[in-house]
C-alpha positions in Angstrom: 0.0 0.0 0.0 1.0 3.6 -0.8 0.1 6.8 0.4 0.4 10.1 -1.5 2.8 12.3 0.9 4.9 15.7 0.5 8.2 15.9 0.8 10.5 19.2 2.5 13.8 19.2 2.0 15.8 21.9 4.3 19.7 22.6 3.4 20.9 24.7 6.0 24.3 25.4 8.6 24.8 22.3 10.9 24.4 24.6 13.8 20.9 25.1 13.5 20.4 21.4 13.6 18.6 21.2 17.3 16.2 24.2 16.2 15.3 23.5 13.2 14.5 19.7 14.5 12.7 21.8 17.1 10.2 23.8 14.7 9.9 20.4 12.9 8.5 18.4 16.0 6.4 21.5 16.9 4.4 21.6 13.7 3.8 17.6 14.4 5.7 16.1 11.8 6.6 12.2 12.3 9.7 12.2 11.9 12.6 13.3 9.5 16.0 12.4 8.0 19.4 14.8 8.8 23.0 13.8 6.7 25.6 15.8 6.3 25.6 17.7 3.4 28.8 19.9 1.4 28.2 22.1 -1.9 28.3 25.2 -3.1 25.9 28.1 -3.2 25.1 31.6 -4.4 26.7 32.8 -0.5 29.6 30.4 -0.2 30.2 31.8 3.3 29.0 30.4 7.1 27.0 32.7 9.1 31.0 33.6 10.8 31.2 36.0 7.2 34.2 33.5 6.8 34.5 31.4 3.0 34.6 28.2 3.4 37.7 26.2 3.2 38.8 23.2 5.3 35.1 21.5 6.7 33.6 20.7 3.8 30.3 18.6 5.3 29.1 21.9 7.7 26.0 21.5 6.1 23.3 19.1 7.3 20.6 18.4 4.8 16.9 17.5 6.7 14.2 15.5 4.9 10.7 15.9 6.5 7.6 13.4 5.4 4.3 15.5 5.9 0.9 14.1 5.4 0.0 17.1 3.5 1.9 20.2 1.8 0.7 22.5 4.6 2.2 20.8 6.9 5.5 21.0 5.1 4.8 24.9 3.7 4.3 25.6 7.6 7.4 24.3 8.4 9.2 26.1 5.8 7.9 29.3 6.3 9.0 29.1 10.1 12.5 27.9 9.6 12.9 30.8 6.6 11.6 32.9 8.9 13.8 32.3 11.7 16.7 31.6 10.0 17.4 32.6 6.5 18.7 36.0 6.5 20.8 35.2 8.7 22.5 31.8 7.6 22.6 30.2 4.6 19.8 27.8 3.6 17.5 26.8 1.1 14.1 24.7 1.1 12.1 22.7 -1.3 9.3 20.8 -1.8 8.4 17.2 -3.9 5.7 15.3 -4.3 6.3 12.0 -2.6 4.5 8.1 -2.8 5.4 6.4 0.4 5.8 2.9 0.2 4.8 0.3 3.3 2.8 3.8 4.6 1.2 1.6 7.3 4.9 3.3 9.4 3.9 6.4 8.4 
């Protein structure tokens, strides 16, 4: 069995980690997905001002499951909110089909 599901993807500075996991929880989300995550982007900088050069992984890359695309706008709009003019970060939403959804 599948269930029709959305989901958020959230790119952001490692240490916002514990408060973005925060706002996720809040808004009643199952669960979600962190790894560590390295690119580049438009700022190329950490929130220090400073490029960056030698930790190439200070990135963590969230993956958040919602039941429905509210859910997962509501959770953008609060961690863009909070966060994005001051750090660097991106969000975006997929469509999603979960599979064995009887977990989910």
């Amino acid at each position: 069995m599948t269930q029709k599901a959305s989901k958020l993807v959230i790119v952001t500075e490692k240490l916002l980690l514990n408060k973005i996991a925060k706002i996720i929880n809040e808004a009643g989300a199952n669960g979600y997905t962190v790894v560590d995550a390295g690119g580049k982007g438009s700022r190329n900088v950490r929130s220090s001002g400073q490029p960056i050069v030698s930790d190439n992984y200070s990135n963590i890359k969230f993956e958040v499951l919602t039941r429905n695309r509210d859910m997962a706008v509501k959770i953008s709009d609060e961690v863009a909110a909070q966060f994005f003019d001051d750090y660097s970060g991106i969000a975006y939403l997929c469509d999603a089909e979960v599979l064995h959804a009887h977990k989910f």
